[in-house]
VOGU-3710 file (C-alpha; in Angstrom, 3 decimals, decimal comma):
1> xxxxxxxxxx> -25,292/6,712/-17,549  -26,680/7,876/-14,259  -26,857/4,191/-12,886  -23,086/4,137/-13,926  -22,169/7,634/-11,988  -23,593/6,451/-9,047  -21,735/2,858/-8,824  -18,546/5,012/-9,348  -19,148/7,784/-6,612  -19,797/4,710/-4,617
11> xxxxxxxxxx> -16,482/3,026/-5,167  -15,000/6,232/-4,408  -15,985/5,922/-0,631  -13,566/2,752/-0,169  -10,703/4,031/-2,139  -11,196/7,233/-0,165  -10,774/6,244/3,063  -7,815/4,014/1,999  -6,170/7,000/0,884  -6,758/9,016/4,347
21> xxxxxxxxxx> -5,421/5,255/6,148  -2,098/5,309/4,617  -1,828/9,139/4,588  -2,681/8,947/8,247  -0,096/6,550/8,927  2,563/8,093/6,822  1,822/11,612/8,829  2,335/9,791/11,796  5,243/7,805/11,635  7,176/11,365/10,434
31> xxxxxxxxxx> 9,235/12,581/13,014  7,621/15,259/15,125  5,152/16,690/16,698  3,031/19,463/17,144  4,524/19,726/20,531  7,822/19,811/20,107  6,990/23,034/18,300  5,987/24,582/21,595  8,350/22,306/24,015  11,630/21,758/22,387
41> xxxxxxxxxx> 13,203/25,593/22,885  10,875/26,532/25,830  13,061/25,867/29,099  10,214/25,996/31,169  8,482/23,168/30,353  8,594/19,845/32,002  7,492/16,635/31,731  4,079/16,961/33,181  3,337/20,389/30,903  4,557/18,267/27,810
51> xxxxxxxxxx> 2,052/15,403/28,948  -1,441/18,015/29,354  -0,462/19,752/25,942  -0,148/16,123/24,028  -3,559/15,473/25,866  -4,984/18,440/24,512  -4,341/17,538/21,096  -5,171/14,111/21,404  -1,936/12,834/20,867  -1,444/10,634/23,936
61> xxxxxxxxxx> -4,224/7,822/22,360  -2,719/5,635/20,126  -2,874/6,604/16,306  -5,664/3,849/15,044  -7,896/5,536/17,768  -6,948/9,505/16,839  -7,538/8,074/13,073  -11,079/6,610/14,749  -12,128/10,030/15,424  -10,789/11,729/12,867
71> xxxxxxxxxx> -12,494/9,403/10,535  -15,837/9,830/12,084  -16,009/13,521/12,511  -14,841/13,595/8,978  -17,897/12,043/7,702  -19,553/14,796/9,317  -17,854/17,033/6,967  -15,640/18,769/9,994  -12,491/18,298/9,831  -11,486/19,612/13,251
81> xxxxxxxxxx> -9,662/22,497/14,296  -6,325/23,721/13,338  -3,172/23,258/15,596  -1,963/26,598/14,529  -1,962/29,075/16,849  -5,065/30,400/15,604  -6,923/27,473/16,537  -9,684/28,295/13,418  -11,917/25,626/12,003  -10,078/23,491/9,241
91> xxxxxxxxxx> -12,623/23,515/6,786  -13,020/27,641/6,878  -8,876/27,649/6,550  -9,574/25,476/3,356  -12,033/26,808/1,753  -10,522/30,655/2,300  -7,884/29,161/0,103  -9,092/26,348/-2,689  -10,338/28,919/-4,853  -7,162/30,863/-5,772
101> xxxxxxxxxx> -5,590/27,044/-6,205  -8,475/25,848/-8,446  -8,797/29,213/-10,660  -4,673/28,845/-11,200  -5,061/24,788/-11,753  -8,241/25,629/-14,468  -6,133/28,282/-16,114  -3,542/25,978/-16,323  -5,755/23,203/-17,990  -7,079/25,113/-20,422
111> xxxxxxxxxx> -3,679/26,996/-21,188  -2,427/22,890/-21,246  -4,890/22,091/-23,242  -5,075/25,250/-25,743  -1,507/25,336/-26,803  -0,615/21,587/-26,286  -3,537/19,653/-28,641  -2,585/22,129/-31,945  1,035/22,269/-31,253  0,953/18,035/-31,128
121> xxxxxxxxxx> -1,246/17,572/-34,390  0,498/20,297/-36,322  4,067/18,039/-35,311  2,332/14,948/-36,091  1,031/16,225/-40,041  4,201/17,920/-40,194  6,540/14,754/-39,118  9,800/16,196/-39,024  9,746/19,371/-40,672  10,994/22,478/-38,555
131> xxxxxxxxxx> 8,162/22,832/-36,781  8,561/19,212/-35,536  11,920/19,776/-34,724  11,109/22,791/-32,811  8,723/21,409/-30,573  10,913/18,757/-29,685  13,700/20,788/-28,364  11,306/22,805/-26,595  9,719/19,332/-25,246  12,860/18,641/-24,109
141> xxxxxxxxxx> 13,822/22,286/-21,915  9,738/21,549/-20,291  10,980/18,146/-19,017  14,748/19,319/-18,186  14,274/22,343/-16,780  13,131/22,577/-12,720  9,829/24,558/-11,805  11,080/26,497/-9,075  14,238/27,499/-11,398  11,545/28,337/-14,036
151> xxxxxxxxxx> 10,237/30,263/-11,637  12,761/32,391/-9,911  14,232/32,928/-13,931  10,799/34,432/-14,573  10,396/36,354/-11,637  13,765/38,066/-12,421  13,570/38,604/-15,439  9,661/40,229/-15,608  9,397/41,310/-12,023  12,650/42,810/-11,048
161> xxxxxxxxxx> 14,530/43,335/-14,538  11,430/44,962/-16,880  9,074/44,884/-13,956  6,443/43,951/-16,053  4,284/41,991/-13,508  4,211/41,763/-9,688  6,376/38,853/-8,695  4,204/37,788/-5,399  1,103/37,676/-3,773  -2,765/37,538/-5,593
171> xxxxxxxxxx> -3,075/40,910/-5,392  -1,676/44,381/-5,056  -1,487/46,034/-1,703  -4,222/48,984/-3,242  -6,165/45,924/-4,622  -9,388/47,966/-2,796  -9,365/51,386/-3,669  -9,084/49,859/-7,695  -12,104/50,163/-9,668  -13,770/46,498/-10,781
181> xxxxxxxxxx> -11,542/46,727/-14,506  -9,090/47,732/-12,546  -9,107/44,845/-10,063  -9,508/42,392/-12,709  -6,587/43,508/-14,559  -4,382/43,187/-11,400  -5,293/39,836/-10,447  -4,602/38,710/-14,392  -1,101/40,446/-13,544  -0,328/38,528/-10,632
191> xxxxxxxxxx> -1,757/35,490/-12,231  0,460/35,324/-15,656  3,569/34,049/-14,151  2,291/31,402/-11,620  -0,334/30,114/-14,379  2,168/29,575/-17,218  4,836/27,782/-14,528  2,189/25,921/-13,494  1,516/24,559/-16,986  5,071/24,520/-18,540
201> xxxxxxxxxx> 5,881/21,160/-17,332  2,185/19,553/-18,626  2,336/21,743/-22,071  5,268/19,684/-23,139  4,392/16,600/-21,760  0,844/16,582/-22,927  2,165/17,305/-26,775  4,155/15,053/-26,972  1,319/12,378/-26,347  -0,513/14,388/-28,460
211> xxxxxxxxxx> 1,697/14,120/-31,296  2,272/10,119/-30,878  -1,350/9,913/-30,873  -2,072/11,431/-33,617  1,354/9,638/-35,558  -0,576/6,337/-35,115  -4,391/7,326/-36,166  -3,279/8,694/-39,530  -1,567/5,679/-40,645  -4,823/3,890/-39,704
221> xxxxxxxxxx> -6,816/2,022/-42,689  -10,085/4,280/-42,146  -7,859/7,791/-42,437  -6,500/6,370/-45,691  -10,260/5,535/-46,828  -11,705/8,637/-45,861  -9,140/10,843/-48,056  -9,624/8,131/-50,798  -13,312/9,389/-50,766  -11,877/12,701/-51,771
231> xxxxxxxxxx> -12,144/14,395/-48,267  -10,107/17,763/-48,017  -6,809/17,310/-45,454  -8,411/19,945/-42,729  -11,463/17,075/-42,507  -9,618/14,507/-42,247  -7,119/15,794/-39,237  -9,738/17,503/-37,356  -12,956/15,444/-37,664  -12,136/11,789/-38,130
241> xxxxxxxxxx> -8,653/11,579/-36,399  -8,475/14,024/-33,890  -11,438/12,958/-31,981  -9,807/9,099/-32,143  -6,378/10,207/-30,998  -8,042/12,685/-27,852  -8,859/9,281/-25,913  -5,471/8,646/-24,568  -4,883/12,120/-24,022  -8,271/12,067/-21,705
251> xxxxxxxxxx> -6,921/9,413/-19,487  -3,782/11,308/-19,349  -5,441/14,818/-18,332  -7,725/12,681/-15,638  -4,123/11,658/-14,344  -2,876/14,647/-14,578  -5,058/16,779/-11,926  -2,987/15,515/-8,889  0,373/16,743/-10,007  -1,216/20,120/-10,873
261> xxxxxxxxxx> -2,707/20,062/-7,142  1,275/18,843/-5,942  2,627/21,436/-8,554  0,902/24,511/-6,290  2,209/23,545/-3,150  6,020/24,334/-5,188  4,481/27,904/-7,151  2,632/28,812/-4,465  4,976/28,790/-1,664  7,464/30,339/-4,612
271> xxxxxxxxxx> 5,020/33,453/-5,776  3,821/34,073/-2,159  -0,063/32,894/-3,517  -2,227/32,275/-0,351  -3,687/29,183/-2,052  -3,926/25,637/-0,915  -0,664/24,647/-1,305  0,713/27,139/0,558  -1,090/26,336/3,174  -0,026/22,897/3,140
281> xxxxxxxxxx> 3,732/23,849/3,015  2,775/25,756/6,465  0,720/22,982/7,822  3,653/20,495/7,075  6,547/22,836/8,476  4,197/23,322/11,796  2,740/19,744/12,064  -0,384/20,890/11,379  -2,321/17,888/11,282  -6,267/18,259/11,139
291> xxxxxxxxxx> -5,044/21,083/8,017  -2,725/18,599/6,643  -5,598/15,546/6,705  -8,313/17,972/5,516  -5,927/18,704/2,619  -5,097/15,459/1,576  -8,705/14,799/1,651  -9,952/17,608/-0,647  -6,602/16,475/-2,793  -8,168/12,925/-3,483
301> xxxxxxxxxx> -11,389/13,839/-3,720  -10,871/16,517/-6,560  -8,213/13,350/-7,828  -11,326/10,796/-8,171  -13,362/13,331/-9,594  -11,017/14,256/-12,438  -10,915/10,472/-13,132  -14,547/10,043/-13,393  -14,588/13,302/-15,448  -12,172/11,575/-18,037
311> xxxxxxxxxx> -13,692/8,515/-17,976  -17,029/10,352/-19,138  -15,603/12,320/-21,620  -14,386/9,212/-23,258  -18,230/9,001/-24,839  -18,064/12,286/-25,578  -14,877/12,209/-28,142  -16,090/8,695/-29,461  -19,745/8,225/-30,606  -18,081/4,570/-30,395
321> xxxxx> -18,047/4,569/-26,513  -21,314/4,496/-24,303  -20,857/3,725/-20,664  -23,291/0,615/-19,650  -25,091/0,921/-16,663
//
């Protein structure tokens, strides 16, 4: 097993730095730059000031030689500094920020994962019954309906109409002079909304595999032998084809982790969350891009590492599975 980790962080390394290649190449071949920010609607500049400020940046070498450097002071773990007009270190920008995103995208999992998994099997043992039926149609409003409508419905509705919960921000404006319940209580407020948008789209999908998963291990020959032996329903279900029908849904969830990261740039921005996403909405909108590279980076790494996690977890639902070294 450990021989096996390592070969896989290894291949990592390759896939990796493809991924920063053809991000690097996509970022620059957008149109824009960070100069034009500070050129376009300034009168005063001229030709020459346009020519030291692209200097300063770096931006007058061509791009395989600004993705040379990059490259190699990213292996070094420093991303560089921002463009912004703060000029702070990109890596202290990002990790002020990835822990709000990564609290929101756990929540989400395990809200995914809570409500999607029972909701799927109960469908599947109840094939077509009301319940069935029920979960179908509301299947079909999680793929139909927009996240940023979801959104702005639910911020109306429990922010401004019942205000309920806080419609923006992580926390309240008093968020210091609280007492420690009291803090955690408004954070949980100003998490409800973004959490359960954030997971509306991959509850539905992720029942639906759940269900057709399960559909196709109970008509399997060993589910009909094992209630033959006399085992009770609840044994059947849960022990023998549960753990059988979680594999796909593994994969899936491994999959799954970069449209959760995507999915926060959209809530984020939406809610007024300083997470990650946010910040990469700014960074994009102010060709930002040491933030936008250091972004993408922590993006595919957390990516590969939600793979490997699924791919381990496979031995973990079936005894069946061991991962050779």
């Amino acid at each position: 097993m450990g021989l096996y980790i390592l070969k896989r962080l290894l291949l990592m390394i390759p896939v990796l730095i493809g991924i920063t290649i053809i991000s690097f190449s996509v970022m620059k071949m957008a149109p824009g730059d960070p100069t034009s920010l500070l050129t376009d609607l300034n009168p005063n500049m001229n030709e020459e000031a346009v020519k030291r400020i692209r200097a300063h940046y770096g931006l007058d070498e061509p791009w395989y030689v600004q993705y040379g450097k990059w490259l190699r002071n990213m292996l070094m773990l420093d991303f560089g500094k921002s463009f912004a007009a703060d000029n702070r270190p990109v890596i202290d920008k990002i990790f002020e920020r990835i822990p709000i995103t990564l609290l929101i995208n756990l929540l989400s999992m395990i809200l995914i994962l809570g409500v999607a998994i029972p909701i799927g099997v109960m469908s599947a043992v109840k094939k077509d019954s009301l319940f069935d039926k029920g979960t179908t149609v509301f299947v079909f409003l999680g793929f139909a309906i927009p996240t940023f409508w979801l959104a702005l419905l639910l911020m109306i509705l429990f922010g401004v109409k019942l205000d309920w919960l806080p419609i923006s921000g992580f926390r309240s404006l008093n968020y210091a002079q609280l007492s420690l319940p009291e803090q955690i209580l408004d954070v949980a407020k100003h998490l409800i909304l973004p959490v359960f948008v954030s997971a509306f789209g991959g509850l539905a999908g992720m029942s639906r595999y759940m269900r057709s998963n399960m559909l196709e291990v109970i008509r399997q020959d060993y589910i009909t032998t094992a209630r033959a032996k006399g085992l009770d329903e609840r044994t059947v279900i849960f022990k023998h084809a549960l753990r059988n029908a979680l594999l796909p849904v593994i994969t899936i969830l491994g999959l799954s982790v970069p449209g959760l990261i995507g999915g926060s740039v959209i809530f984020e921005t939406i809610f007024a969350i300083p997470g990650m996403g946010q910040l990469f909405y700014q960074s994009v909108m102010m060709r930002d891009y040491p933030t936008i590279m250091g972004i993408l980076v922590i993006g595919a790494v957390l990516t590969l590492v939600g793979n490997l996690l699924a791919d381990l977890f496979y031995s973990l639902a079936d005894p069946r599975i061991r991962v050779a070294g």
